[in-house]
TORMAR-354065 format. One line per field, with one value per residue (C-alpha): residue number from 1; x, y, z. Coordinates in Angstrom, 1 decimal, m for minus. Example, Ala and Ser with C-alpha at 12.3 -4.5 7.8 and 13.67 -1.06 7.14 Angstrom:
BEGIN
lodo = 1,2
x = 12.3,13.7
y = m4.5,m1.1
z = 7.8,7.1
% end
This chain:
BEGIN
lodo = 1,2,3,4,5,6,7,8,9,10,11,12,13,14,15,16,17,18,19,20,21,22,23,24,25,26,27,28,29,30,31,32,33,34,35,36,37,38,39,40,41,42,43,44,45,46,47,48,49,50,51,52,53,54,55,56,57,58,59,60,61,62,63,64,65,66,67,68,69,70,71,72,73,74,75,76,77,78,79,80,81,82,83,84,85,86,87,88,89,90,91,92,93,94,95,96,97,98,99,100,101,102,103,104,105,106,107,108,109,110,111,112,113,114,115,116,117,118,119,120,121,122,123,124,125,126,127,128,129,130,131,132,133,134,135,136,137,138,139,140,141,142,143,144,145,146,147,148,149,150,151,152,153,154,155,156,157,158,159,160,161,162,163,164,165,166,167,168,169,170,171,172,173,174,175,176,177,178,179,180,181,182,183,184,185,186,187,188,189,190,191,192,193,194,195,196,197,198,199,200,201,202,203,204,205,206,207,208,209,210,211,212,213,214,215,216,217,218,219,220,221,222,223,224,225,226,227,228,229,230,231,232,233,234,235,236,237,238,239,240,241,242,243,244,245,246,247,248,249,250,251,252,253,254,255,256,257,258,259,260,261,262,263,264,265,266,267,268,269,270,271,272,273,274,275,276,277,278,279,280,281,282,283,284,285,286,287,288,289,290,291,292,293,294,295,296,297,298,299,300,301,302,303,304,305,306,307,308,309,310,311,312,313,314,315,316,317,318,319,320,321,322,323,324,325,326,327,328,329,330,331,332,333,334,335,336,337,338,339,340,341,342,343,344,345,346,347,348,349,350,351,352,353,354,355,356,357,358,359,360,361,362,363,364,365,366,367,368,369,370,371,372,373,374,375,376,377,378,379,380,381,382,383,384,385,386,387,388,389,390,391,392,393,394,395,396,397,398,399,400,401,402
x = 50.5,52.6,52.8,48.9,48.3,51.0,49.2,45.7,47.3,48.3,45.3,43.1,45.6,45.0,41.3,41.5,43.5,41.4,38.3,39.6,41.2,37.3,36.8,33.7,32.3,34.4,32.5,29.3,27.0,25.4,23.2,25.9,26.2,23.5,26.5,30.1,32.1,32.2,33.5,33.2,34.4,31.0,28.3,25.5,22.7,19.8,16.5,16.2,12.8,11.7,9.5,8.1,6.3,3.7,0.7,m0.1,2.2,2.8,6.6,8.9,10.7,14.0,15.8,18.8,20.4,24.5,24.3,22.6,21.0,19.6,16.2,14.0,13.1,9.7,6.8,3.7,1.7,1.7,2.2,5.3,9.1,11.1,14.2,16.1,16.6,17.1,18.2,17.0,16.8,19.8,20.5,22.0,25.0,25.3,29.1,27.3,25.1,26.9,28.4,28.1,25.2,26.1,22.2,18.6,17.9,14.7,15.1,12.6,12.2,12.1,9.7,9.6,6.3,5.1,2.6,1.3,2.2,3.3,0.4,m0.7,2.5,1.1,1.1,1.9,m1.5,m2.0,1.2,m0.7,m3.7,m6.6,m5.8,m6.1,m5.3,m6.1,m3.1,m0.2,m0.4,m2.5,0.1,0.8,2.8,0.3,3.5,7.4,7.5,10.4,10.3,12.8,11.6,14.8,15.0,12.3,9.8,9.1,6.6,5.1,3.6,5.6,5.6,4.5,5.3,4.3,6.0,6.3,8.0,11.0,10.9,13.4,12.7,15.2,16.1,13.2,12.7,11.1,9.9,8.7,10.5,10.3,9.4,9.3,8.0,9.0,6.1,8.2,7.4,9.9,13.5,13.4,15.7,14.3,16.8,16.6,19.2,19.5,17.1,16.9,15.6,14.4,12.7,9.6,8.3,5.4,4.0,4.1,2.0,m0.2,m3.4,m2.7,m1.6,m1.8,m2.1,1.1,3.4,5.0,6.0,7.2,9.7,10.0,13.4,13.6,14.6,14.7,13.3,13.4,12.2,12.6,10.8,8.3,5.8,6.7,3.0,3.3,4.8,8.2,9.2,7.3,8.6,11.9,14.7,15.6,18.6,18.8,20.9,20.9,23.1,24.1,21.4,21.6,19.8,19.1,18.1,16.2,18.9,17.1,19.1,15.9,14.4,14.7,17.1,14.9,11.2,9.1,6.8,3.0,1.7,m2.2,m1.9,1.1,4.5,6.9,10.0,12.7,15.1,16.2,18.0,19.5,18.9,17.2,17.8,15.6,14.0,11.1,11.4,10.0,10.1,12.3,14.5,14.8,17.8,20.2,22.3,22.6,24.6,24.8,27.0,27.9,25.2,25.8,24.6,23.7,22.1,20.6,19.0,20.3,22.8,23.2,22.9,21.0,21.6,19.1,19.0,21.6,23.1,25.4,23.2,23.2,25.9,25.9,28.8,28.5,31.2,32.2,29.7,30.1,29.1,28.6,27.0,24.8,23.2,21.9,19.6,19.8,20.8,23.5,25.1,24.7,26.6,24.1,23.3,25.7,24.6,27.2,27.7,27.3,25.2,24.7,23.4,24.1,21.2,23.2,26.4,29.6,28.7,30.9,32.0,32.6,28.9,29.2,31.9,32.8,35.1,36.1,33.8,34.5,33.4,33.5,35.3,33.6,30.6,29.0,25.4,24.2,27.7,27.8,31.4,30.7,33.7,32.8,36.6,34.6,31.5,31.9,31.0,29.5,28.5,26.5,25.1,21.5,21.3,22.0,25.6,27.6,30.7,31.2,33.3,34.8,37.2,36.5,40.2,40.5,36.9,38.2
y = 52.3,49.4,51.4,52.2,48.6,47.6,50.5,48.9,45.7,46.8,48.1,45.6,43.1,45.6,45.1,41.3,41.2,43.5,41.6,38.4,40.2,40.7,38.5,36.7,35.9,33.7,30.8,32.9,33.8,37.3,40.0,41.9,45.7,44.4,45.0,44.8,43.6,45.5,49.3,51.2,54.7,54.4,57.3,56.3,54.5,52.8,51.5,47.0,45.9,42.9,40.9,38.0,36.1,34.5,35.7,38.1,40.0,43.5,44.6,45.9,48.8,50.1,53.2,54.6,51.5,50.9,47.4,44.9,43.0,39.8,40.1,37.7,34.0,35.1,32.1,31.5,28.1,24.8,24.3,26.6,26.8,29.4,28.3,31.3,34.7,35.6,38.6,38.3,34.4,33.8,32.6,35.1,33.1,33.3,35.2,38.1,39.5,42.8,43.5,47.3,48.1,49.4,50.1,49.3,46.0,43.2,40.7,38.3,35.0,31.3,28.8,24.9,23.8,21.0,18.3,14.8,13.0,13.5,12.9,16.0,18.5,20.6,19.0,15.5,14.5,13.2,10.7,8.3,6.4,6.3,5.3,1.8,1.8,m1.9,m2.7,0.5,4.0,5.1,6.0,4.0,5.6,5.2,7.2,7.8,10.2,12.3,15.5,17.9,19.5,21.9,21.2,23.1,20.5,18.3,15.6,14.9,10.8,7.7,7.1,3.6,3.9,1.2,1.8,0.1,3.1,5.1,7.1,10.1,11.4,14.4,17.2,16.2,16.2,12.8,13.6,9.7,7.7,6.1,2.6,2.1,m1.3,m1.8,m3.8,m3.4,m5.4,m3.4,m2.3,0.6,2.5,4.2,7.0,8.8,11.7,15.1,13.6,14.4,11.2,10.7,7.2,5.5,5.8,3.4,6.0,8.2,5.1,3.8,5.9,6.2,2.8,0.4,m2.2,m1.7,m1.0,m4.6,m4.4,m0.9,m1.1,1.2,3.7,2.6,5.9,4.2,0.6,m0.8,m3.7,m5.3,m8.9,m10.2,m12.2,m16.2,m16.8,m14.2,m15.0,m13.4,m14.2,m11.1,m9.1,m6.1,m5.4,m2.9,m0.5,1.6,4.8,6.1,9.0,11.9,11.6,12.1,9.3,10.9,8.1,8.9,8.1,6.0,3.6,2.5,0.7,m3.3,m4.6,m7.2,m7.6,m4.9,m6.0,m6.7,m3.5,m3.0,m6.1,m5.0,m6.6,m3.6,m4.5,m1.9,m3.0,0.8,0.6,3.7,2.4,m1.0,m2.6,m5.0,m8.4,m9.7,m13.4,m16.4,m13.7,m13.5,m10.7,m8.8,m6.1,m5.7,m2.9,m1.1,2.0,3.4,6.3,9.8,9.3,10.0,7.2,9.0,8.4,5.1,1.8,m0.7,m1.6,1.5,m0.6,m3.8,m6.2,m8.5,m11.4,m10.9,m13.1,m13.8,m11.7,m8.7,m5.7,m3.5,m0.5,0.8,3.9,7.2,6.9,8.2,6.0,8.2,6.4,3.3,1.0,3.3,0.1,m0.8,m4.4,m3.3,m1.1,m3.8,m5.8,m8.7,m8.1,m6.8,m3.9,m3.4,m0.2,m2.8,m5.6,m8.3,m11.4,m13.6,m15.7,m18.7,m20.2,m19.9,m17.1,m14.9,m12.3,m9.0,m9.2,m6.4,m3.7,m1.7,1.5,4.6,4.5,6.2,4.6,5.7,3.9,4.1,6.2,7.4,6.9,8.1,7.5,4.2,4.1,1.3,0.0,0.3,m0.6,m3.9,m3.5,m2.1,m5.2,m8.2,m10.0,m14.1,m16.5,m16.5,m20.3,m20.3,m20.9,m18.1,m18.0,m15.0,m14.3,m10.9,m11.1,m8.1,m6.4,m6.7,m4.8,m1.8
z = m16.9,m15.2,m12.0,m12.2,m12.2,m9.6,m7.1,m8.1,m7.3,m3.8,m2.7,m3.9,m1.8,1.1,1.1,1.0,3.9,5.8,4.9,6.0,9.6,10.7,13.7,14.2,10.6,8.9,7.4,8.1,5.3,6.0,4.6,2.9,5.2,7.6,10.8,11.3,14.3,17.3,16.8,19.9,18.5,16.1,17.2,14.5,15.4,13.5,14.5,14.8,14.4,16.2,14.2,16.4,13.2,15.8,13.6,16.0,18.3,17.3,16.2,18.5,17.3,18.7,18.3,18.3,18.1,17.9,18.4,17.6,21.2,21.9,22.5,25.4,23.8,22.6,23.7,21.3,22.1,22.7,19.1,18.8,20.1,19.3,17.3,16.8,15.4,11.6,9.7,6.2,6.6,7.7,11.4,13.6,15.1,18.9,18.2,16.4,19.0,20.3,16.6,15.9,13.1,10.0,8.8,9.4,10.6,11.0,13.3,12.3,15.0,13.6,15.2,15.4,14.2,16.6,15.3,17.0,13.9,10.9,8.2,10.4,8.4,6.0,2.3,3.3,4.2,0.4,1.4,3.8,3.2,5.9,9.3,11.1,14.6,14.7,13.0,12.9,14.8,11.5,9.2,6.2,2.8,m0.5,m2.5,m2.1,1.1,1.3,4.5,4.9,8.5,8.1,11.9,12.5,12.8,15.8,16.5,19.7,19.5,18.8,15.1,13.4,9.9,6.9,3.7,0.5,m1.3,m0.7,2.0,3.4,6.9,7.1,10.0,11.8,16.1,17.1,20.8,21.5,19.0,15.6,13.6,10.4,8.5,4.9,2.9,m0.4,m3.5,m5.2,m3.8,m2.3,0.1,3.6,4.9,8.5,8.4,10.6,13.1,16.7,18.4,21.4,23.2,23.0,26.6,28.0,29.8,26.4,24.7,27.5,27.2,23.2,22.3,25.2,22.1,20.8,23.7,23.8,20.2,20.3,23.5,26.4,25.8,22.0,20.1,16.5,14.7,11.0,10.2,6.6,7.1,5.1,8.2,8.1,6.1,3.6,0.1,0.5,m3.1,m3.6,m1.9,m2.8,m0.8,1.3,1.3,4.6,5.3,8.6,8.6,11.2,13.8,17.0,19.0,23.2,25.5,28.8,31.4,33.6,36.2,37.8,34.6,34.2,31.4,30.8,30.7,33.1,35.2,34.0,33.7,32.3,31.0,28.8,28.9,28.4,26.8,28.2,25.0,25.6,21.9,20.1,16.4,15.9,12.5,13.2,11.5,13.7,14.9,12.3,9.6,6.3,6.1,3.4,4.0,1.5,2.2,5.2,6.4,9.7,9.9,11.6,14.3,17.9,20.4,24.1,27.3,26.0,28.4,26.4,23.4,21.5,18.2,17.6,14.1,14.6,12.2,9.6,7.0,4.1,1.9,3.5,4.0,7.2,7.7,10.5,10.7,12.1,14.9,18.4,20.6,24.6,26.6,26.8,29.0,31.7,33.1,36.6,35.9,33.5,36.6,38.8,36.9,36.5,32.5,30.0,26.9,24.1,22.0,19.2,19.6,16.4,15.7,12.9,11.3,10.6,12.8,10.2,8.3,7.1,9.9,7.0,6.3,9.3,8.6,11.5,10.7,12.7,15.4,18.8,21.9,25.7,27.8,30.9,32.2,35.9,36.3,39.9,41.6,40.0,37.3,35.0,32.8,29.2,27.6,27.3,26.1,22.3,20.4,20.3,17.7,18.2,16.1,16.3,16.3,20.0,19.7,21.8,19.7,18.4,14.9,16.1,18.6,21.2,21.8,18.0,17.4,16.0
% end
C-alpha cells in the first residue's frame, strides 16, 4: 500500500511539473482544452469559427485547422472599434496566436461601443436629469452614478458633469476630456479609475460649445472642482473626497500652442492650461475638498503642468503617489524657455500653511524630454508648490521634492 501511494505521489508530481513547463500561459486564464502550445508533430485539425458579433456579418468557418490564426481587424461603423478577439470570453493574448488546437474553437470579436456622451450608454439615461446647455454640457447626476465601461466604452464629446452624489467613472475612453463639478450637500466621494484620457481641444468644442470653451481649457485631459460659488451658502454644502487612481492621462503634443492665453478666437479666449489632472477650486469660491488621492496614473504628452492643486489649505489632504510622470509641457513657450510647467504644480490658499497638507510619495519623473529637436531639461521641473496670496516662497524645497 505504502509503495502504491509513493508511485501515486510521483506521478502526480510529474504532471505538476509538466503543467507548469508549458510556455506561454502562465498567469493566463483559458477555456480549459480549448489549445495547447505549439506542437508541430500534431496531424489533427479542427474547424475555428469566426464570429464577427457586428449584428450582421455572416460567420467565417475554417477547416482543417492545426492552429489557431489571427484573423484581419474586422471594421463595423462609426459607432464601433474592434477591441480584440475572445474564446469563450476570455481575451486571446497576443502570445497565444499560432498555439496548436486541441478541439473546436469560436472566435468571437469584442467591440468598443462609442457614444457622444455618456447619458447616451445604455441604462444610465435614468442617472441624469434633463439637459441645460445654458449652464453645463447637459449632463447633471439626479442619483449616485457608478459606470464600469470594462474598457470597452469610449466617448467622443468633452464631458461637463454636475454631481451632488457619488459618482465612479471606471475603465472608460474619454476622446475630448473630462470636468466634473461637485454640488454636494452631503459628503460624497467622486472616483475616476482605469480611464483613458485624452484633451479637451478648442477646435473639438467650438461648433458644439463655443460658450464654454474659456472655462473648459484647450489640452485639458481631466478637471474637478469642489467649490461652493462665493454667493452661495457654503455652510450647506458636504465635502468631497476624490480618488483618482491608475489612469492614463495622453496630452496632444503640441509645441506650436501658447502657454498662456491664445489669441481671441470667435470671440472666445482659449485657455491652453494643457493640464493632465486638474484638482481644481475656481477663483472667489470656497473649497470644499477634504481628501484627495492621486495615485498610479501615468502623466504623457501634456501642454502644461501635468498636475495642478489649485487652492488648497490646512483642511484638506492630497497624496499624490506612485505616478509616472513622462512628459509635460509640450508648449512652445515652455521650450523656449520663456515659461516654466512643473510635473507638480500647487498652490497654497494661505502663506504659512502647513507644507504636509500635500504628500508626495514614489513618484517617477523624466528628466528631460525632445520635442521637435528641441531637448528641454526636466531634472528641474518636478515640483513646485506657492502660496496663493501672491507670495513666491515656496514650502518644499525642489532638490529635496522626493
Amino acid at each position: 500500500m505504502q509503495k502504491k501511494i509513493i508511485r501515486a505521489s510521483v506521478i502526480l508530481l510529474a504532471l505538476v511539473v509538466l503543467a507548469g513547463c508549458q510556455p506561454g500561459y502562465q498567469g493566463i486564464l483559458l477555456p480549459p482544452g480549448i489549445f495547447n502550445p505549439s506542437n508541430p508533430g500534431n496531424s489533427v485539425t479542427y474547424t475555428v469559427t469566426i464570429d464577427y458579433n457586428d449584428n450582421g456579418t455572416e460567420n467565417r468557418i475554417l477547416t482543417d485547422q492545426k492552429t489557431l490564426v489571427k484573423p484581419a481587424d474586422p471594421v463595423w461603423d462609426d459607432d464601433h472599434e474592434f477591441a480584440y478577439w475572445t474564446i469563450n470570453g476570455v481575451k486571446v493574448e497576443d502570445s497565444q496566436w499560432g498555439s496548436a488546437l486541441s478541439g473546436n474553437v469560436t472566435l468571437t470579436a469584442a467591440w468598443i461601443s462609442i457614444y457622444d456622451i455618456l447619458v447616451e450608454i445604455p441604462g444610465y439615461s435614468d442617472h441624469f436629469s434633463a439637459p441645460n446647455n445654458n449652464y453645463q454640457f447637459g449632463q447633471k447626476t439626479n442619483k449616485e452614478l457608478s459606470i464600469d465601461g470594462k474598457d470597452l466604452i469610449k466617448i467622443r464629446k468633452w464631458q461637463d458633469i454636475t454631481t451632488p452624489y457619488n459618482l465612479t467613472l471606471k475603465n472608460i475612453i474619454f476622446e475630448s476630456g473630462i470636468s466634473i463639478h461637485a454640488e454636494n450637500t452631503e459628503n460624497i466621494t467622486i472616483t475616476v479609475e482605469g480611464c483613458e484620457i485624452h484633451p479637451c481641444l478648442y477646435e473639438d468644442l467650438k461648433h458644439d460649445k463655443p460658450q464654454r470653451t474659456s472655462n473648459a481649457g484647450d489640452g485639458l485631459c481631466l478637471a474637478i472642482d469642489t467649490t461652493t460659488d462665493q454667493n452661495a451658502d457654503h455652510s450647506t454644502r458636504g465635502k468631497v473626497n476624490i480618488v483618482v487612481r491608475d489612469n492614463h492621462l495622453i496630452g496632444d503634443n503640441n509645441p506650436e500652442a501658447p502657454r498662456k492665453n491664445g489669441a481671441d478666437i470667435d470671440s472666445a479666449v482659449m485657455k491652453s492650461r494643457g493640464n493632465g489632472v486638474s484638482l481644481g477650486n475656481q477663483a472667489g469660491g470656497v473649497p470644499c475638498l477634504s481628501e484627495a488621492e492621486i495615485t498610479g496614473n501615468i502623466f504623457e504628452d501634456l501642454r502644461g503642468n501635468a498636475l495642478q492643486l489649485y487652492r488648497i489649505n490646512d483642511d484638506m489632504k492630497v497624496t499624490v503617489s506612485n505616478n509616472q510622470f513622462i512628459s509635460w509641457g509640450i508648449n512652445k513657450d515652455t521650450l523656449s524657455g520663456a515659461e516654466t510647467d512643473y510635473a507638480i504644480r500647487g498652490e497654497l490658499y494661505n502663506d504659512g500653511i502647513s507644507a504636509d497638507v500635500i504628500i508626495l510619495r514614489d513618484n517617477s519623473y523624466a528628466t528631460s524630454m525632445t520635442v521637435e529637436g528641441i531637448q528641454k531639461d526636466l531634472s528641474e521641473c518636478k515640483v513646485a508648490i506657492n502660496y496663493w496670496n501672491g507670495s513666491t516662497s515656496a514650502p518644499y524645497d525642489q532638490s529635496m521634492a522626493e
